[in-house]
C-alpha positions in Angstrom: 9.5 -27.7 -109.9 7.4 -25.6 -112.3 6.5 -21.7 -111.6 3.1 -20.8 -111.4 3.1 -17.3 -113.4 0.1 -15.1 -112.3 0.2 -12.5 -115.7 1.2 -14.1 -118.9 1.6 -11.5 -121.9 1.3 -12.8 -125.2 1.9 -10.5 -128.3 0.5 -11.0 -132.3 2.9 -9.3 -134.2 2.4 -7.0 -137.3 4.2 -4.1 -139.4 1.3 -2.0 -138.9 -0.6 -3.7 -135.5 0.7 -5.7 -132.5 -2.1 -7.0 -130.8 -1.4 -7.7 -126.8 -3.6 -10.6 -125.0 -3.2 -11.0 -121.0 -3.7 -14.5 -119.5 -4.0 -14.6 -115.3 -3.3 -18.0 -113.5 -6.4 -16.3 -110.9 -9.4 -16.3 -113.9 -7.7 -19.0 -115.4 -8.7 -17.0 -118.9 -6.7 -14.4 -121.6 -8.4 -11.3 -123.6 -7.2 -9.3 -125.9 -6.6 -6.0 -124.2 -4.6 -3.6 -126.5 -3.3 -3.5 -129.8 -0.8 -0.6 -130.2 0.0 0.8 -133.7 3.7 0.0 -135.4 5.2 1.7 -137.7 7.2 -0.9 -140.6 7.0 -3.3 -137.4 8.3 -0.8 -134.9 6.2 -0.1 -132.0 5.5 2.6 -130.0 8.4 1.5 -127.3 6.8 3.5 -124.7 3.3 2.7 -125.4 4.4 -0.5 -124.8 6.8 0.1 -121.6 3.9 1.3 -120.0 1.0 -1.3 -120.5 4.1 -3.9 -119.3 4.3 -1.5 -115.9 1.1 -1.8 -115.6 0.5 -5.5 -115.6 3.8 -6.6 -114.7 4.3 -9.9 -116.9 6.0 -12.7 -115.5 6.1 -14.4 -118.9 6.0 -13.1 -122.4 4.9 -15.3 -125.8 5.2 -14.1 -129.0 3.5 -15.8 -131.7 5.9 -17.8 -134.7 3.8 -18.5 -137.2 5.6 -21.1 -140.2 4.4 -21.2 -143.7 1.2 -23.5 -144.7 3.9 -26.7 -145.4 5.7 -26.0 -141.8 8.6 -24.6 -143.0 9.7 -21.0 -141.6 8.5 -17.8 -143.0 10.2 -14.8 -144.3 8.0 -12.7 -141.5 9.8 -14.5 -138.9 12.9 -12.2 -139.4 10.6 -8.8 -138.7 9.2 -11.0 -135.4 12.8 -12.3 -133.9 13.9 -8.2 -134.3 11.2 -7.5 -132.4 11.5 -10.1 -129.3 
């Protein structure tokens, strides 16, 4: 059986910007909503804590991106530190 999630929050990692998107099962859509400043790829934690109180995820995805030729990239390491 597959879950239906109702708020799906999907994060774009950066060292100095993580932009947050929210997708909803009811609009059927996602939007960008926030993007929260980082400091050398560490967010502000409570920022953060409280835009998740707020819309109360019941999924997160966090972009992976791989080099041009597929392979895995360096950045990878900052993004698995922060999941």
């Amino acid at each position: 059986m597959v879950k239906e999630f109702s708020v799906v929050m999907a994060f774009d990692y950066g060292l100095k910007n993580i932009g947050i998107a929210i997708g909803q099962n009811i609009t059927k859509s996602a939007s960008t909503f926030y993007a929260i400043k980082a400091k050398e790829g560490v967010p502000d934690w409570i920022k953060l804590d409280s835009i998740i109180e707020e819309w109360e995820p019941s999924l997160f995805i966090i972009g992976d991106p791989l080099n041009m030729d597929g392979t895995k990239s360096e950045f990878q390491k900052n993004i698995a530190k922060f999941s």
